[in-house]
C-alpha positions as CSV (number, residue, x, y, z in Angstrom):
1,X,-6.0,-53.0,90.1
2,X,-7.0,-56.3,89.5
3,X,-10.6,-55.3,91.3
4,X,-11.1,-52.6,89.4
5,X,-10.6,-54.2,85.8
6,X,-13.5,-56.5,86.8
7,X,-16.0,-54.1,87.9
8,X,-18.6,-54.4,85.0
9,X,-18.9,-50.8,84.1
10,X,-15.4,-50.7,83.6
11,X,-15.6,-53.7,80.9
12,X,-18.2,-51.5,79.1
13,X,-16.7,-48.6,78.9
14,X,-13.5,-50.3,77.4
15,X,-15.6,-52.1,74.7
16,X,-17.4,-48.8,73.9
17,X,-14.0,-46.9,73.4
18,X,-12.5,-49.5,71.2
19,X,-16.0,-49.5,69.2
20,X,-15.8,-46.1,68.8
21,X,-12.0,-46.5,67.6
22,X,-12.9,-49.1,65.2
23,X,-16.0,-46.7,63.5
24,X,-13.8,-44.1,63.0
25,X,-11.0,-46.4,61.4
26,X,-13.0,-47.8,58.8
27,X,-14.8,-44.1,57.7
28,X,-11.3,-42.6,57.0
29,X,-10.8,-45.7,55.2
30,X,-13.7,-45.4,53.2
31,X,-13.2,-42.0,52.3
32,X,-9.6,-42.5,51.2
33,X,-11.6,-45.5,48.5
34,X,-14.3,-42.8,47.6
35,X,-11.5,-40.4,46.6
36,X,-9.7,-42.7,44.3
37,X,-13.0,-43.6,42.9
38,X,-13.8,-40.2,42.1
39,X,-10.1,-39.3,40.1
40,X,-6.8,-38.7,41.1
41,X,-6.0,-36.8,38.5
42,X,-7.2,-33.7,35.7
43,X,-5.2,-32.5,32.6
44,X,-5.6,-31.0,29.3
45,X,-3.9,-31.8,26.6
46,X,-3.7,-29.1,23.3
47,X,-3.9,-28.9,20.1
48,X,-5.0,-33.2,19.5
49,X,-5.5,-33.2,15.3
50,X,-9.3,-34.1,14.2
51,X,-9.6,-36.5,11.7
52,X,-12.4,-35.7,8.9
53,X,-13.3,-38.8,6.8
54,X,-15.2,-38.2,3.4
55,X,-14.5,-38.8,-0.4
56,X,-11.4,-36.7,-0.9
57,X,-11.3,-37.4,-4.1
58,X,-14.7,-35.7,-5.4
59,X,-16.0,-33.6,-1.9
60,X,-14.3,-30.7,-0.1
61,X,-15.0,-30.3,3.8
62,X,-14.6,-26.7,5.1
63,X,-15.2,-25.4,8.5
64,X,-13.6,-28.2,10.7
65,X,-10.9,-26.6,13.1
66,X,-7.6,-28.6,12.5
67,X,-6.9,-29.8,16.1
68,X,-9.1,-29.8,19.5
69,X,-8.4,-29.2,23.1
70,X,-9.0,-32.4,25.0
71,X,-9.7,-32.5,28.7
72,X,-9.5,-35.9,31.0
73,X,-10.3,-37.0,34.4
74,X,-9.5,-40.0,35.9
75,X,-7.2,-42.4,37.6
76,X,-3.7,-40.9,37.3
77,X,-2.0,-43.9,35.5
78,X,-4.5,-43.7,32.7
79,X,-4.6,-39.8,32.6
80,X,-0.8,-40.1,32.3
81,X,-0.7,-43.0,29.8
82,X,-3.6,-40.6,27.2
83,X,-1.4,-37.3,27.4
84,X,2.0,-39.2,27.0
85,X,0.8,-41.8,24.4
86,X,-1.5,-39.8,22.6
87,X,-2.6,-43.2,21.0
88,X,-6.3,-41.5,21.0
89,X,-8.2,-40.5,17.8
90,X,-10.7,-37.3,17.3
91,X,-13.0,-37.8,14.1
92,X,-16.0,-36.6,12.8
93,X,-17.2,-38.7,9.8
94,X,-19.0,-37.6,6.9
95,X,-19.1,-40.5,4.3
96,X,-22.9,-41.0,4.9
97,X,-24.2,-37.1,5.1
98,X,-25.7,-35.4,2.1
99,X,-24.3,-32.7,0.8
100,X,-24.9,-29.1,2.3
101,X,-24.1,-27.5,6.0
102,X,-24.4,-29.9,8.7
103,X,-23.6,-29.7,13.0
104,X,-21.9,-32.5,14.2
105,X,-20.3,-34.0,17.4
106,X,-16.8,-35.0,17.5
107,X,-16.3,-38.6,18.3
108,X,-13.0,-40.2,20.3
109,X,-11.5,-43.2,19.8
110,X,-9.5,-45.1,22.1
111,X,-9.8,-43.8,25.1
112,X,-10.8,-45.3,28.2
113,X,-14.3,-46.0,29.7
114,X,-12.7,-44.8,33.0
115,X,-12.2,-41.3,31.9
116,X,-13.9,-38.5,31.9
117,X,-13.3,-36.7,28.4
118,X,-14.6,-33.0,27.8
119,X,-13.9,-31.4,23.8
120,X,-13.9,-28.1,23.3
121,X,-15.3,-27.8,20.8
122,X,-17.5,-30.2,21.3
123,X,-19.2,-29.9,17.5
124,X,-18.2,-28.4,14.6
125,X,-20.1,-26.6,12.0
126,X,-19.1,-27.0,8.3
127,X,-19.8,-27.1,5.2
128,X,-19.6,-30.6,2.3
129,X,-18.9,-29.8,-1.0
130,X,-18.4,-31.1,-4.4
131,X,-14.7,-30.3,-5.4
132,X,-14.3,-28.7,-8.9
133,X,-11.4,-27.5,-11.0
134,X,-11.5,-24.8,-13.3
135,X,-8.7,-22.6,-15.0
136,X,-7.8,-19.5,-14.7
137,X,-5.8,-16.6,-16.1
138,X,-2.5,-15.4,-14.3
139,X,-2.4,-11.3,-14.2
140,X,1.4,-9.8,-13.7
141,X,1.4,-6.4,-11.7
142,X,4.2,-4.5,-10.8
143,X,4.3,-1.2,-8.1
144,X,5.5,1.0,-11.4
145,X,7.2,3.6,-8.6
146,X,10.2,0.7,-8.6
147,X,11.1,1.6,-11.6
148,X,14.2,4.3,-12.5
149,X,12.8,7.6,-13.7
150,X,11.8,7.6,-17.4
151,X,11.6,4.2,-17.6
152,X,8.7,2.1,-18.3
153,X,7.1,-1.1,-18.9
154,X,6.8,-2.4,-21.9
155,X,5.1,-6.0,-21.7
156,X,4.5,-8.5,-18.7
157,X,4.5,-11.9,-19.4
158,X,3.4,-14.9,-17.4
159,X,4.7,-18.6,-18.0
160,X,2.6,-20.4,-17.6
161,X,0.1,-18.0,-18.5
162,X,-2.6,-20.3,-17.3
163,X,-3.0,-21.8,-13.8
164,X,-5.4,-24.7,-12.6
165,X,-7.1,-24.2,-9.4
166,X,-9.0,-26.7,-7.4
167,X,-11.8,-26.1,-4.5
168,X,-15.0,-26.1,-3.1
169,X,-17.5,-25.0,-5.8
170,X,-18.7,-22.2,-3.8
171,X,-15.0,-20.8,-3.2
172,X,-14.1,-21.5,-7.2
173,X,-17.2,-18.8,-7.7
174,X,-16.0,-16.6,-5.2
175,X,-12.6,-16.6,-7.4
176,X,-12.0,-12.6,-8.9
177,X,-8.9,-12.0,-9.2
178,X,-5.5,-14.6,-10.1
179,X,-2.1,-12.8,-9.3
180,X,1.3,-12.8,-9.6
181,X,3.2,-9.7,-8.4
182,X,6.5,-8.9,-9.0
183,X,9.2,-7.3,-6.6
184,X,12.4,-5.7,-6.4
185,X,14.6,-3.4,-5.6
186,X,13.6,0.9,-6.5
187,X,15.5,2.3,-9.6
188,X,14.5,-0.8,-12.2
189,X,16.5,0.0,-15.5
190,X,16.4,-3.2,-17.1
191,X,14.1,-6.3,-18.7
192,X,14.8,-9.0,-16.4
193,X,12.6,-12.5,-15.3
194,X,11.6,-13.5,-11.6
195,X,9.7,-16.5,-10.4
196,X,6.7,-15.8,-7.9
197,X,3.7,-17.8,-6.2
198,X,0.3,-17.2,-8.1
199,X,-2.5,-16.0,-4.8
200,X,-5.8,-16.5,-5.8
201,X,-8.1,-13.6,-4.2
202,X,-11.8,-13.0,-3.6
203,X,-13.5,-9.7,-4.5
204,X,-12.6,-8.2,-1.2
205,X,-9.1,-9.3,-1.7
206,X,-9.2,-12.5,0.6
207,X,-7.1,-15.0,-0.1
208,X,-8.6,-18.3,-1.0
209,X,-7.8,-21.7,0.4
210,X,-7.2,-23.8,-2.5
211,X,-5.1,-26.0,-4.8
212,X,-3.3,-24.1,-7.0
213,X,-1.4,-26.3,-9.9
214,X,1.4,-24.8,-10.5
215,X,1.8,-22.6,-7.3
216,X,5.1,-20.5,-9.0
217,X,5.3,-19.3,-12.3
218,X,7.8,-17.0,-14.1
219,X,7.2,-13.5,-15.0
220,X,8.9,-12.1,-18.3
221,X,9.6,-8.4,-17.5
222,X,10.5,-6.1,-20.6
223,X,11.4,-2.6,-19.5
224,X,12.7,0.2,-21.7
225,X,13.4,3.8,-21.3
226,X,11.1,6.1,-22.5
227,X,10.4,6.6,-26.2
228,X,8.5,8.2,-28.9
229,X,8.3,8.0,-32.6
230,X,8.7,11.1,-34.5
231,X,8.5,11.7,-38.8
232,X,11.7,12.2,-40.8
233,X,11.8,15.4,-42.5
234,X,13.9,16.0,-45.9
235,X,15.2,19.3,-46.5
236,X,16.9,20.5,-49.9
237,X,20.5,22.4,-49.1
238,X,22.2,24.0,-52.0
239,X,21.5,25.0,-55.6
240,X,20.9,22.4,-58.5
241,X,23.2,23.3,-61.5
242,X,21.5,25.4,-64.2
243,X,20.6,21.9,-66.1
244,X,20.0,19.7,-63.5
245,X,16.0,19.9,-62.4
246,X,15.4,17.9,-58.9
247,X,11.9,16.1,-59.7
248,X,11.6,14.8,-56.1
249,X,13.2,14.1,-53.3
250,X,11.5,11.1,-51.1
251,X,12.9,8.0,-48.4
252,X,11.0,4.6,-47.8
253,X,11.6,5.6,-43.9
254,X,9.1,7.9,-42.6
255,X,9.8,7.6,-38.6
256,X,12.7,6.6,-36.7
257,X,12.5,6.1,-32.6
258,X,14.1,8.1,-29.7
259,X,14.7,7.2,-26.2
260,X,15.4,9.4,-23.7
261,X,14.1,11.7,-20.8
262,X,10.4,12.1,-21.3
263,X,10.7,16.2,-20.9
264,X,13.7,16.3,-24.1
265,X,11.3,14.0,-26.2
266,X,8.2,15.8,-26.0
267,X,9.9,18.6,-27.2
268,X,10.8,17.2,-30.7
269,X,8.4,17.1,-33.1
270,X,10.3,15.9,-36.1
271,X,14.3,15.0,-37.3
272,X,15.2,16.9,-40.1
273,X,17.8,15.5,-42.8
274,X,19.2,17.8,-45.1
275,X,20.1,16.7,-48.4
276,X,22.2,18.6,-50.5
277,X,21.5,19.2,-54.1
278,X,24.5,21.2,-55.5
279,X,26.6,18.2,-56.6
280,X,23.8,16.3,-58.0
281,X,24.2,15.3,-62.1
282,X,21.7,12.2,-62.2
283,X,19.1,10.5,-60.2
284,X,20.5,8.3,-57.9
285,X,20.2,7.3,-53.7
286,X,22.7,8.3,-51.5
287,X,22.8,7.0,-47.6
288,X,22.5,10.4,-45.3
289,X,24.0,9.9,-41.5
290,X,21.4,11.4,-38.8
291,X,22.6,13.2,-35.8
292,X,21.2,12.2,-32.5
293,X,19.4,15.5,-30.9
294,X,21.3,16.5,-27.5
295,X,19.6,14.8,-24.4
296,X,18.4,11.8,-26.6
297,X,20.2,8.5,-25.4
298,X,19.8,6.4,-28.1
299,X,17.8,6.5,-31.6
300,X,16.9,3.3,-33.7
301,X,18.9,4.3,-36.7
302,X,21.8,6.5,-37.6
303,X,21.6,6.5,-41.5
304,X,19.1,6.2,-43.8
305,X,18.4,5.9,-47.8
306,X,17.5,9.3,-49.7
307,X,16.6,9.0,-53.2
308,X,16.5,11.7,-55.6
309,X,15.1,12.2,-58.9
310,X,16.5,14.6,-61.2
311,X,16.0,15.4,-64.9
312,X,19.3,16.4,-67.0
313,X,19.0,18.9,-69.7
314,X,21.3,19.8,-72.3
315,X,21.8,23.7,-72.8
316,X,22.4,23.3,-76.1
317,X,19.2,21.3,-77.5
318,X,15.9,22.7,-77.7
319,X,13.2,21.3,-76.7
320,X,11.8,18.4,-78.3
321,X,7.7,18.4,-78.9
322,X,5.1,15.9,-80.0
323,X,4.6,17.8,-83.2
324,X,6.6,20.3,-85.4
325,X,4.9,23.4,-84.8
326,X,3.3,25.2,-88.2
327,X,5.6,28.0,-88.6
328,X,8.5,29.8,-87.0
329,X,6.2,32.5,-84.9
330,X,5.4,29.9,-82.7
331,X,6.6,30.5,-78.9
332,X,7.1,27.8,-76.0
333,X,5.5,28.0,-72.6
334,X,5.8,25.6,-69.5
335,X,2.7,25.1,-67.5
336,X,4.1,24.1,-64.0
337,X,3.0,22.2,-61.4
338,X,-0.1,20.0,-63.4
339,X,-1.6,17.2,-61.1
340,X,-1.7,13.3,-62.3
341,X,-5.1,11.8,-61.8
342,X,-5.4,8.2,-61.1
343,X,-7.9,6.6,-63.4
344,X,-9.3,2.8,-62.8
345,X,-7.6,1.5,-59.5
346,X,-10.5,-0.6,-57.9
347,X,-11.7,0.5,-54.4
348,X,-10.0,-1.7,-52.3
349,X,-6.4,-0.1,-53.3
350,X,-5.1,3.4,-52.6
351,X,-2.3,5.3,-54.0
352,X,0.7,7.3,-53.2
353,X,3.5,8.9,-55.2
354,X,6.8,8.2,-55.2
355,X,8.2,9.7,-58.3
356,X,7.5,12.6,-58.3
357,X,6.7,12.7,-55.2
358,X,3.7,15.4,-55.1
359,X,2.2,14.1,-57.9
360,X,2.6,16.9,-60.2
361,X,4.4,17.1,-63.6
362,X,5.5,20.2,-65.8
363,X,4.3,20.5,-69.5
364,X,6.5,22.1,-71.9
365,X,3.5,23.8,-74.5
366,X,4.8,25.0,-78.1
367,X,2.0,27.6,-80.2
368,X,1.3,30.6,-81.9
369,X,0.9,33.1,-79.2
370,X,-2.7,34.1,-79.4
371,X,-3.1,30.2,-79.1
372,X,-0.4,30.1,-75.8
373,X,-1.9,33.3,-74.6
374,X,-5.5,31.8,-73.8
375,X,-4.3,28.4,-72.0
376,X,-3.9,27.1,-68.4
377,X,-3.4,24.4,-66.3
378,X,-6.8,23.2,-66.3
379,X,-6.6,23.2,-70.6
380,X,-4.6,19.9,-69.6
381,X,-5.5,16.8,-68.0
382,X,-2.9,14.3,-67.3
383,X,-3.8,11.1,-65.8
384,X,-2.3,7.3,-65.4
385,X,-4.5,3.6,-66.2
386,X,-4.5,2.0,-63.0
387,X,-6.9,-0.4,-63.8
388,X,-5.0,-3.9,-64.7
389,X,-3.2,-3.1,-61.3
390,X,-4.6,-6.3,-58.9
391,X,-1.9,-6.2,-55.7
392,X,-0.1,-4.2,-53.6
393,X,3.2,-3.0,-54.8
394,X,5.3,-0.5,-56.4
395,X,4.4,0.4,-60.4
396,X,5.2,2.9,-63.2
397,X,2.7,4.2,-65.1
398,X,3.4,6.2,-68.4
399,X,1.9,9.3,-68.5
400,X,-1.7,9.8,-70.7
401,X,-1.7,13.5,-72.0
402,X,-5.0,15.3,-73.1
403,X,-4.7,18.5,-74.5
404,X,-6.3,21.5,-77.2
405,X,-5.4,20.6,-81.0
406,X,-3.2,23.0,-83.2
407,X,-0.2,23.0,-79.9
408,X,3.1,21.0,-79.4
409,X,3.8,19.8,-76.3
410,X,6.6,17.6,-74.4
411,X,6.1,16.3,-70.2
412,X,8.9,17.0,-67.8
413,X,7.8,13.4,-66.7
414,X,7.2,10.6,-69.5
415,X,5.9,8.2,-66.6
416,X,5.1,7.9,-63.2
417,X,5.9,5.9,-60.1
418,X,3.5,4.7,-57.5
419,X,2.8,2.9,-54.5
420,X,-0.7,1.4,-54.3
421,X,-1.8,-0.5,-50.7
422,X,-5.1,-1.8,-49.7
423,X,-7.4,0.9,-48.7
């Protein structure tokens, strides 16, 4: 054995094998340091929040995503250390751009040199603006099928009835529509008040991303059944005693308001009140009670104030005349139904009867008979002097008779009551 170690080519072969051993050695080694030089490790870590900078205060930045996906490479420890820490910062910066649209590249803070860091994105596209504040209208709407049948609304209100809204400029301009909608259940009977959040739309119906000051406001709701407004209508019942002439029968209320289903309304054109005239002796008012039509739910009065005028004769007295008539062949005529003109009320006023109520008075004519025979209505004119009258109001005028010489005469009416309005 001890010959064959020291043959020389045994040495050499020994020394190459241990050489080649060694080589071998030291490449895995070096491999193993080239792999941790390269990175031990990969991960992505979501949703990292970007930081703009600019003048909040007077500029509005639009366009920059809210977080970015970050992905890093690198030794394991530090990998580990960014994703647990998160002690890193995403920014773009635009305190030194101009106004307008600009591309820029998202910049990191405090991460390490030894990392490899990929963004996606990698640049964001947006838009610097000045910031404005304007004020706007708020508009109520409500889906009218909520509401119980023959119901309706009457008024929305909004309170605040005016909103502030701050923005880009370019999104203020793009503002169309300011709403506030109301909600509820189907079968709405009732006025009632709900608080809701103003949305500020585009033409197209978008909603906008601004400030809105305040974001809720309160809707006033008024809701009512359905209603319409018909006339009052006097009718005369009975017969007037033999000395008792009715002049006019008239009411200061001219309407009066029912509610109800919307197909029993439309069918009633007026409310009639009758008035009966038999037990009248004098003019007077008397308060009437008016029955609520069947299918009507509620009207806005149930009495109102009639009065009537009425001229009491005695049987017994004749008739008294302006003049004592020439001889005893005279005969007396009444000449029904002559209209009152209105003389002198300025433009601006117009007039309306009240007593009597169609304007019209009776003349009681005492003359010879070939004198009666020939005259008519239009032989008389009859008017009132409404020209001192400067207001609006209720007046009495007495009554200006002009009539053909050589006849008596005595009015039915010795003045007259009017209401005069501007025109």
């Amino acid at each position: 054995m001890d010959k064959f170690m020291d043959r020389p080519w045994f040495l050499r072969f020994t020394a190459l094998a241990l050489a080649i051993i060694l080589f071998f050695s030291v490449k895995a080694e070096d491999e193993k340091t080239n792999r941790s030089g390269i990175g031990d490790a990969v991960d992505i870590i979501k949703d990292v929040p970007l930081e703009v900078y600019y003048d909040k205060d007077n500029y509005v930045v639009t366009g920059a995503p809210e977080t970015v996906d970050v992905t890093i490479q690198g030794p394991s420890s530090l990998v580990q250390s960014a994703k647990l820490l998160k002690d890193f910062t995403l920014k773009v910066d635009l305190r030194e751009e101009t106004l307008g649209r600009h591309t820029l590249k998202i910049q990191t803070e405090n991460l390490s040199d030894k990392l490899d860091v990929k963004l996606e994105p990698a640049t964001v596209d947006v838009l610097y603006e000045e910031k404005i504040t304007q004020t706007f209208r708020v508009d109520p709407e409500l889906n009218e099928r909520l509401l119980a049948e023959d119901f309706n609304v009457v008024k929305m209100e909004v309170e605040p009835a005016k909103i502030e809204v701050t923005g880009a400029k370019s999104v203020i301009e793009a503002i169309s529509f300011v709403k506030v909608s109301v909600t509820g259940d189907k079968g709405i009977n009732k006025s009632f008040n709900q608080k809701a959040r103003v949305r500020v739309l585009d033409r197209d119906l978008n909603k906008l991303n601004v400030k809105i000051v305040p974001e809720e406001v309160t809707v006033k709701v008024e809701v009512e059944e359905y209603n319409t407004e018909v006339p009052i209508v006097l009718r005369q019942r009975g017969v007037a005693s033999e000395n008792v002439t009715i002049d006019s029968i008239y009411t200061d209320t001219k309407t009066i308001r029912l509610h109800g289903p919307k197909k029993v309304l439309d069918s009633i054109r007026e409310i009639v009140v009758d008035v009966d005239i038999s037990n009248v002796k004098e003019s007077g008012s008397v308060e009437l009670n008016i029955q609520k039509p069947k299918g009507v739910s509620q009207i806005s009065l149930d009495k109102i104030k009639v009065s009537v005028s009425a001229t009491v004769k005695s049987l017994e007295d004749p008739p008294e005349v302006s003049m004592d008539p020439a001889d005893v062949e005279n005969v007396t005529k009444e000449f029904k139904g002559i209209p009152v003109d209105v003389t002198g009320l300025d433009n601006q006023f117009k007039s309306f009867f009240r007593k009597p109520e169609n304007g019209k008075v009776n003349l009681t004519v005492t003359a010879k008979p070939e004198v009666i025979n020939t005259l008519s209505n239009s032989d008389f004119k009859i008017s009132v002097d409404a020209s001192k009258t400067d207001s609006e109001g209720e007046y009495i005028y007495p009554l200006v008779v002009e009539a053909p010489d050589n006849i008596a005469w005595k009015l039915s009416e010795d003045e007259v009551t009017m209401e005069v309005k501007l025109a």
